[in-house]
N, C-alpha and C positions, 0 to 999 in steps of 0.2 A: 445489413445483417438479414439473413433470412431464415427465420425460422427459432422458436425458442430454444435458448443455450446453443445455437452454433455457436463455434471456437470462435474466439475474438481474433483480431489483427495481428496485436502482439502481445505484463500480467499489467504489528509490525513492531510492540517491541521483543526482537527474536534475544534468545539472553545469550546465543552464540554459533558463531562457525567455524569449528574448530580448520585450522589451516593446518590438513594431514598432509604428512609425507611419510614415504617411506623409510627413508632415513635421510645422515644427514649428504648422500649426494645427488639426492634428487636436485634436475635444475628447476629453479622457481623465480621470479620476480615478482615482488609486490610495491606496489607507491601507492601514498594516501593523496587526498586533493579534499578543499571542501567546496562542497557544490549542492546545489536545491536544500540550502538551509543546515548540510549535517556533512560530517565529515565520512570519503566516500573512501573506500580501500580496494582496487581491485588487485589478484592476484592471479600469474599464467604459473602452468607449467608446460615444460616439452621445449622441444626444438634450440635452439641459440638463444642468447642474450638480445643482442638484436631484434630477433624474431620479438623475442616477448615482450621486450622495450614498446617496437611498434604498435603493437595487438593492445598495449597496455594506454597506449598515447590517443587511436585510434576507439576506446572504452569510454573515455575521461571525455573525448570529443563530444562524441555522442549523448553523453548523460550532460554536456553543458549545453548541446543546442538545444531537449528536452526544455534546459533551465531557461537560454534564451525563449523560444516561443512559450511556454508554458507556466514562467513565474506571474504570481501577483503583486510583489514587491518590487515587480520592475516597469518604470511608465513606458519604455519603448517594449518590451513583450507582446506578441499576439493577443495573447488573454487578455491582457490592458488595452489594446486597442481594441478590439472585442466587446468587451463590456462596455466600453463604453460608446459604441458605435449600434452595438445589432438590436436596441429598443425602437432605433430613427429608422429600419431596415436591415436587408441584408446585408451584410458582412460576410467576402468571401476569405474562405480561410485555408491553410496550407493542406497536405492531406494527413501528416501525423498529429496535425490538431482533429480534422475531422474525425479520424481513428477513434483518439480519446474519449470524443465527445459520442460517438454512436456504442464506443464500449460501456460509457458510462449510464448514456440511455437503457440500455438493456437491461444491465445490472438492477438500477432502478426499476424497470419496469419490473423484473425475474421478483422484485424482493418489495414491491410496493411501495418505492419510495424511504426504504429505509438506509437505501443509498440514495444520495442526491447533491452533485455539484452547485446544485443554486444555494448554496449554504453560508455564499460568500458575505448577506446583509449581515447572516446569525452571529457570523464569526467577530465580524468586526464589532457588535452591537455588545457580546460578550467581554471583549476587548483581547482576544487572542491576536488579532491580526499585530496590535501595536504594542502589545503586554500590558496595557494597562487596565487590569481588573474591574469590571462594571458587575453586577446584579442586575439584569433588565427588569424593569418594573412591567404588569401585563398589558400595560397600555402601550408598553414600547415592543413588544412580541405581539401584541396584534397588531400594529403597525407593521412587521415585517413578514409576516406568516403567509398571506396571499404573493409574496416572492418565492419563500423557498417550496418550488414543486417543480419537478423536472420535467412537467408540460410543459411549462412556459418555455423551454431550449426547443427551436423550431428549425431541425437539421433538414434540408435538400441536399440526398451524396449524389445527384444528376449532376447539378449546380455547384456543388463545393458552397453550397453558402448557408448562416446560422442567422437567424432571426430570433429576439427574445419576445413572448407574446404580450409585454409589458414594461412598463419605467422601471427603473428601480431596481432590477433582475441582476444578479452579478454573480459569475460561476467561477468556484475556486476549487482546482485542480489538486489540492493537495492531497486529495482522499486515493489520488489514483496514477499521478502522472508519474511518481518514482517507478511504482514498477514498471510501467510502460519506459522507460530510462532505463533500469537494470537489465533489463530484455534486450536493448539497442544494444548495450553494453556488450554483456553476456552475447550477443554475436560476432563483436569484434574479435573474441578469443574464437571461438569456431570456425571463423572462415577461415586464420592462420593451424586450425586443426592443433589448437590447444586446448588441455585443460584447464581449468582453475574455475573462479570465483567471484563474484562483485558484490560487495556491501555497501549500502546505503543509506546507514540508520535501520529503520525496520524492514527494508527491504532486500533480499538477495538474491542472489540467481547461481546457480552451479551449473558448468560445464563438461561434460566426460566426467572421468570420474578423478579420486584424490593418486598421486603416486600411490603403489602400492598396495591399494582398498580397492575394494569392488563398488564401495557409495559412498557418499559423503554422512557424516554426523551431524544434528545440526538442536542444539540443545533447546527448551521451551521455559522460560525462565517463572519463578514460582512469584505469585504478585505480592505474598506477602513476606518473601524474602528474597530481593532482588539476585543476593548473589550467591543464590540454588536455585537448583533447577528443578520440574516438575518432573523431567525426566527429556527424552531425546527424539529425534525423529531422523530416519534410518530413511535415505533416497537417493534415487538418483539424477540425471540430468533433470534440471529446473529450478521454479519459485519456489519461493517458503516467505509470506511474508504474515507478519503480524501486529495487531492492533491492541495499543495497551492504553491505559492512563497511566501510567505511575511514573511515566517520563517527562511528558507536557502536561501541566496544571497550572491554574492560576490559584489563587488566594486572595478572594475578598470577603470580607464579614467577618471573615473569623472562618472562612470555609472554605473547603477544598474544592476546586472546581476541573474536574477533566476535562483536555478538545473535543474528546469526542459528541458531536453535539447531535440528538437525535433531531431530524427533522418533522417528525410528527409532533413531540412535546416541545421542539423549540427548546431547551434543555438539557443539560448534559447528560450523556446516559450512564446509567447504573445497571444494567442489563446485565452484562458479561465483566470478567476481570480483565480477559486477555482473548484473545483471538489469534489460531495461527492456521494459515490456509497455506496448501501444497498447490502448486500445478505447472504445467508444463509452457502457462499462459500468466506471465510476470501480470500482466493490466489487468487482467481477470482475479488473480489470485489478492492484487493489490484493494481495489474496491470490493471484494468477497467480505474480505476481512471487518471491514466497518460494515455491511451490511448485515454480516451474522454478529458481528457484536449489538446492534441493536435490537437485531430480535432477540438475541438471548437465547443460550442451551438449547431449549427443544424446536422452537423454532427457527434458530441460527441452523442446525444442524441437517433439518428438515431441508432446508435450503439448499446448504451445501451437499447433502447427499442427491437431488435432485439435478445437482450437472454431472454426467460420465466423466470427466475429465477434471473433476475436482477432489479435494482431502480434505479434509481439518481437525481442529480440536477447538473447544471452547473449556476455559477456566472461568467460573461464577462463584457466587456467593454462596456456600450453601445455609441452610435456616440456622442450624446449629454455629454460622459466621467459620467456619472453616471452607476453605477452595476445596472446591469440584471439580471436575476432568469430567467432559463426554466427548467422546472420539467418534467421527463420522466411519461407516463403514470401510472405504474403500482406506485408509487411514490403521484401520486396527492392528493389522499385522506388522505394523512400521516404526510405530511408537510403542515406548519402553519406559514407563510411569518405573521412576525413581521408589524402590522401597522406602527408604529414606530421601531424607532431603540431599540431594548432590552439589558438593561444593562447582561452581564452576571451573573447567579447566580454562 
């Protein structure tokens, strides 16, 4: 990467994307698949059956080789052999893994480490990786805190090779690799010069635009009632993706514990409610997302107004315990805060 905020290579809980058409003879295909942990739906429209079959099978590809090199749940995966290899040396690695990892660098750097893939000791130590609920005790967070700093990931893009600056180091892609997947995706519909859509949990990508409409709709869900909305966001070709708790949690003690885990307090964050980042750059828009959820409203936003090529919105707590909305700039004209609460369509 050269240079602060250049565009990345290639980008979450969103409460919806509505599948418009124009009516009912638009041509359309949609199939669902589960893949990278959540169940994935992509939809084409345009041209033949066929056609959109392929474009569809050709999506579903691309977002399982993603899963192939980039899960942590799987011992043959790159990440896995990765982690466990780049403390001894380098490890060289393919180039959409290196992608990931210089995207992720940056991010982190852009935002002080309030993004950071070496999160993988936190997670596990939490017990998110295996669901089973821990409370770290602060002796067992100081034991892993000198891990999680995304120094330690010691990328050569001459070399194609990753070196960890320590034992122990172990880097987990969940904060970013979907969207970098919905992107891969969401190309398989363009090259056959269709429209449609990919979903994958929090993360999606829109292609062209919907039969019919000039942009796609794409709801922002209310965190303290799942099923309203905050209101909408009005775009077109790209990411939207978004960072929530109210989907992944644990429960131990008697208390609710979000993934999102801040890397500074080692800790789950309470910063923001929801997080939802626009861009035309799925990997970018994907790690955006966790990074302005940890700064929180003013500084989240500070951030995301700070890349040309980015959007958002941040939903927080406010003092009085009701959600808040602060809309990034480039963002204002697009989003549509619900007078009332909106049922989801």
């Amino acid at each position: 990467m050269s240079g602060r905020h250049a565009p990345l290579s290639v980008a979450v809980a969103l409460a919806c994307c509505a599948a418009p058409r124009a009516d009912s003879s638009a041509a359309e295909t949609r199939a669902f698949r589960y893949l990278m942990g959540t169940s994935v739906q992509v939809q084409a429209f345009g041209d033949d059956e066929a056609a959109r079959e392929h474009a569809i099978d050709e999506a579903f590809a691309a977002i399982a080789e993603v899963d192939r090199l980039m899960s942590n749940y799987r011992a043959d995966s790159e990440l896995a052999r990765m982690n466990a290899s780049a403390a001894r040396g380098e490890v060289e690695v393919t180039d959409p893994m290196l992608r990931v990892l210089e995207a992720a660098q940056q991010v982190s750097a852009d935002s002080n480490g309030a993004f950071d893939v070496t999160v993988g000791p936190l997670v596990r130590l939490w017990g998110f990786f295996d669901k089973r609920p821990h409370v770290p005790s602060q002796a067992e967070l100081a034991a892993v805190r000198p891990l999680v700093n995304f120094r330690n990931v010691l990328l050569d893009p001459t070399r194609h090779t990753v070196r960890f600056a320590r034992p122990g180091v172990e880097v987990d892609l969940g904060g970013i690799a979907k969207g970098f997947a919905v992107e891969l995706a969401a190309d398989a519909l363009r090259r056959r010069g269709l429209a449609g859509f990919v979903d994958a949990g929090g993360n999606q990508y829109m292609v062209g635009t919907p039969p019919g409409k000039r942009r796609w709709s794409v709801g922002v869900k209310d965190p303290d009632a799942p099923d309203h909305l905050l209101g909408a966001i009005d775009l077109q070709e790209g990411s939207v993706s978004t960072s929530a708790n109210d989907s992944n949690f644990l429960v131990a003690d008697g208390q609710r514990f979000g993934h999102l885990l801040d890397p500074h307090s080692l800790e789950p964050s309470s910063a923001s409610e929801s997080v939802t980042i626009v861009s035309r750059d799925g990997t970018l828009a994907d790690a955006m997302s966790k990074a302005a959820f940890m700064l929180g409203p003013r500084q989240g936003i500070a951030l995301i107004d700070s890349y040309p090529a980015l959007a958002g919105l941040i939903a927080y707590r406010r003092s009085d315990g009701h959600v808040g909305v602060v809309v990034s700039r480039r963002l204002a004209g697009s989003f549509h805060p619900a007078p009332t609460r909106m049922p989801q369509r």
